[in-house]
N, C-alpha and C positions, 0 to 999 in steps of 0.2 A: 504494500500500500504506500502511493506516494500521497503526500498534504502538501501545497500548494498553497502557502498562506494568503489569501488577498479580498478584499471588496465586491461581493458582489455586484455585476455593472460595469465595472471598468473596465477600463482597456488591458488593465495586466488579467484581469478575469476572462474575459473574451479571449485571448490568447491564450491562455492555459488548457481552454477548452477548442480549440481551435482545432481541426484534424481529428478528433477524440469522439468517441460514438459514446453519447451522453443519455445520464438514467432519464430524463428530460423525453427521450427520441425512441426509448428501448422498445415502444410497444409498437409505434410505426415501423420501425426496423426489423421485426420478427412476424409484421404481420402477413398473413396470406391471404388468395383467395378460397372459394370452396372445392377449387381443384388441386390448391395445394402449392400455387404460384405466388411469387413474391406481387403484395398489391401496387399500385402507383406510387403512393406515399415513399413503402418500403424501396423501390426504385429510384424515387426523388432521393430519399436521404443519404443511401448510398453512393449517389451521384455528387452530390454536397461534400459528402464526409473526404471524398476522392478529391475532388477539386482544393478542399483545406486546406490538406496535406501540401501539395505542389505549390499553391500561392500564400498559404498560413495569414490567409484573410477569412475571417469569418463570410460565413454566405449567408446565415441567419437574420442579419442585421437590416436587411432590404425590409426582413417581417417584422420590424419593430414597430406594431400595431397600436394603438388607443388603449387598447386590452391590454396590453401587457407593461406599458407608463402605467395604468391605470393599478394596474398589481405591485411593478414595485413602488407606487408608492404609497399605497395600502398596506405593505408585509410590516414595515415597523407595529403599524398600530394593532396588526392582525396578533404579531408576536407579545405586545405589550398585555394585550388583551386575554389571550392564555394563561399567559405567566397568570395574570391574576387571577382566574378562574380557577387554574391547577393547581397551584404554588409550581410550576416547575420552571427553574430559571432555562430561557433557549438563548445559547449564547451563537451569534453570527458564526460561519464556519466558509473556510475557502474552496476551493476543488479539491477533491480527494482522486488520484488516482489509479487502477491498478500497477500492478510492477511493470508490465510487459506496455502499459501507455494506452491502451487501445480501448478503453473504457471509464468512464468519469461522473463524479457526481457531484452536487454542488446542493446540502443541505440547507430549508431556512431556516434551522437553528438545531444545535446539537447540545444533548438533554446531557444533567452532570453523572445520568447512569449510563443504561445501554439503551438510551432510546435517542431520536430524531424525531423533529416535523416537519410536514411537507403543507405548505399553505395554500391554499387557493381563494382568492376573491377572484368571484365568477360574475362576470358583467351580464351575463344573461340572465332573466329573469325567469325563465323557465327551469333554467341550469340548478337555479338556487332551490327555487318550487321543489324539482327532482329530487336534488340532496336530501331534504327533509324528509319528504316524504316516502321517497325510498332506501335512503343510506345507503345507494352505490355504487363503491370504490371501485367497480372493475375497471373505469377508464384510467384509471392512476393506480391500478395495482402493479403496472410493468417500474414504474415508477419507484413508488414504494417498497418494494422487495429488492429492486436494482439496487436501489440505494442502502439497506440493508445489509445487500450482499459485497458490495463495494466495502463498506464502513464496518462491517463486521458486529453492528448494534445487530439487536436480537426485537426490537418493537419499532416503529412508527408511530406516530399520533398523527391522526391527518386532519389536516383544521382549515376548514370555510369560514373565511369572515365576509358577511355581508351586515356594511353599516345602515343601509337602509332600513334594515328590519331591528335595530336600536330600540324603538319608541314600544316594540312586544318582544322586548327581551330574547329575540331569537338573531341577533348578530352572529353570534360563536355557536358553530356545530362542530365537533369532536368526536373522532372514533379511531379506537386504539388498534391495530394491525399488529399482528404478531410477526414472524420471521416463519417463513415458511420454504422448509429446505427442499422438496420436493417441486413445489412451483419454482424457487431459484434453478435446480439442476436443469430443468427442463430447456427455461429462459438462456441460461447459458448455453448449454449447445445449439440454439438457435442465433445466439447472438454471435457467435462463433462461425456460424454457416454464415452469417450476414457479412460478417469482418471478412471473409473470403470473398465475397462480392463485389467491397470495396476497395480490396486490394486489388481484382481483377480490373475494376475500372481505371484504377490510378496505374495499372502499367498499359492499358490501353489509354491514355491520357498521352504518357511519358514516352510511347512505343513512336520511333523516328520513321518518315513514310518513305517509303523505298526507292532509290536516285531514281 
């Protein structure tokens, strides 16, 4: 495990994760279709993560949406707002990466046991409706076990904050994710199938076309 100490946001952060198939991308990255082919997304990102490598410019940065300004700068108050709920301090934490490079994860706050959170404020109002009423996490499960399995914590807390719903005391939703080693194995030898794709791409990139 490498740590990576820095700011989320920044430019030495974006760099760190640069080239790096991130907990962030693991579920597009592994996904299929119902025949068992890699989907669009999974195609895109392996396309992205190749291109990194070779120019070590992030390609993400074009999708710096509404959404996503709109999140980090929600997460402090999202993190404050746990903490007080829980008692549990989440302290900021940098990229965390494997040994071999090729995988990364980037916690919104690492718990002083074996846990992590993973924050989301969901600008959708349906998104949010969803949460409640269903509690779930399968779209951030690739996510949360990634990161997990990266960081070697053993739980997750995964926490929605939406401040609109403030005034009926339903801002903070919270649900605690365990570590699950069988959905991890699975996830990795697919992420590992995936790594193989991007490395195909990136010497098809690099590959000089013939005099």
């Amino acid at each position: 495990m490498i740590f990576i100490n820095c700011e989320q946001g920044t430019e030495e952060w974006h760099k760190a994760r640069c080239g790096v198939i991130t907990a962030s991308k693991f579920r597009d990255a592994v996904e299929t279709t119902a025949k068992g082919k890699p989907t669009s997304k999974s195609e895109l990102y392996a396309a992205q993560v190749a291109l990194e490598r070779i120019s070590g410019l992030p390609c993400d940065e074009v999708f710096n949406s509404w959404q996503m300004r709109r999140g980090t700068e929600l997460e402090p108050k999202a993190r404050m707002e746990y903490e007080a709920r829980t008692g549990n301090l989440a302290s900021e934490s940098g990229v965390v990466l494997t040994d071999d490079r090729l995988f990364g994860y980037s916690t919104d706050g690492e718990l002083n046991d074996d846990g992590i959170i993973e924050i989301k404020c969901l600008a959708s109002a349906i998104g949010v409706l969803q949460m409640w009423r269903d509690q779930d996490l399968s779209d951030y499960m690739h996510q949360m076990q990634g990161g997990m399995w990266i960081t070697g914590k053993k739980y997750c807390d995964f926490v929605m904050y939406a401040p609109q719903l403030e005034s009926v005391g339903k801002q903070l939703y919270t649900q605690r994710v365990e570590r699950d080693e069988k959905f991890i194995d699975e996830m990795v030898d697919q992420l590992l199938a995936f790594s193989r794709v991007v490395d195909k791409n990136e010497s098809i990139f690099r590959m000089k076309e013939a005099a």
